[in-house]
C-alpha positions in Angstrom: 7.6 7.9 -5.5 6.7 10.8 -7.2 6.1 12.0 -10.8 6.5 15.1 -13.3 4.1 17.4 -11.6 4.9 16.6 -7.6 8.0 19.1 -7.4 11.2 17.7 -4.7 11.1 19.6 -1.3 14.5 21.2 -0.4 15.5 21.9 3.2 13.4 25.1 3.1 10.0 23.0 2.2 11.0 20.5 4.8 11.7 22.7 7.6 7.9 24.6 6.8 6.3 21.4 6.8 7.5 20.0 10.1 8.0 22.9 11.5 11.5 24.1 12.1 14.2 26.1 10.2 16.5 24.8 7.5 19.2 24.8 9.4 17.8 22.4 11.8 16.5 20.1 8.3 20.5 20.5 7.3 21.5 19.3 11.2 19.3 16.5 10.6 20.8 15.3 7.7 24.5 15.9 8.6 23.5 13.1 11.9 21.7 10.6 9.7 18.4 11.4 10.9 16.8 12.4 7.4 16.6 9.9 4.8 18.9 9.8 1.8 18.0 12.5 -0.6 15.5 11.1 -3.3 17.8 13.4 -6.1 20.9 15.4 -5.7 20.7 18.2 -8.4 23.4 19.1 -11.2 24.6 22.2 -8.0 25.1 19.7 -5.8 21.8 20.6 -3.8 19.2 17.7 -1.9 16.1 17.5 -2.9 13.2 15.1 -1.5 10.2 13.9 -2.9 7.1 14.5 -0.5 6.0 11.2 -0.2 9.3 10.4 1.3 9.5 13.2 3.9 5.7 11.9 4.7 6.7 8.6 5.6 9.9 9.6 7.4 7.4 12.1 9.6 5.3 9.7 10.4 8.6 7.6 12.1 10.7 10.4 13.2 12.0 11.6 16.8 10.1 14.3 18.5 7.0 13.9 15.6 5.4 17.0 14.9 3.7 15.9 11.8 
């Protein structure tokens, strides 16, 4: 889903490209409504790749995307 030079969105990405604050990205995960992390780094942090917050925008409550 995504490659070498397509860098993984954390919480901070996320939350700029829909719209809302990281906090509300981290809400979202903690009740299931963002998808699985694509890669959990070695500090334990989520990361995404963009394709995969694309396609979960395009499906989500309350789209803003």
């Amino acid at each position: 889903m995504g490659s070498p030079e397509t860098p993984l969105w954390s919480y901070r990405e996320i939350a700029a490209h829909i719209g809302v604050k990281p906090a509300t990205v981290k809400s979202y995960r903690r009740q299931g409504i963002l998808p699985p992390p694509d890669l959990v780094d070695g500090l334990g942090r989520p990361c995404w790749w963009p394709a995969t917050i694309h396609a979960w925008v395009k499906r989500r409550p309350h789209n803003r995307g």
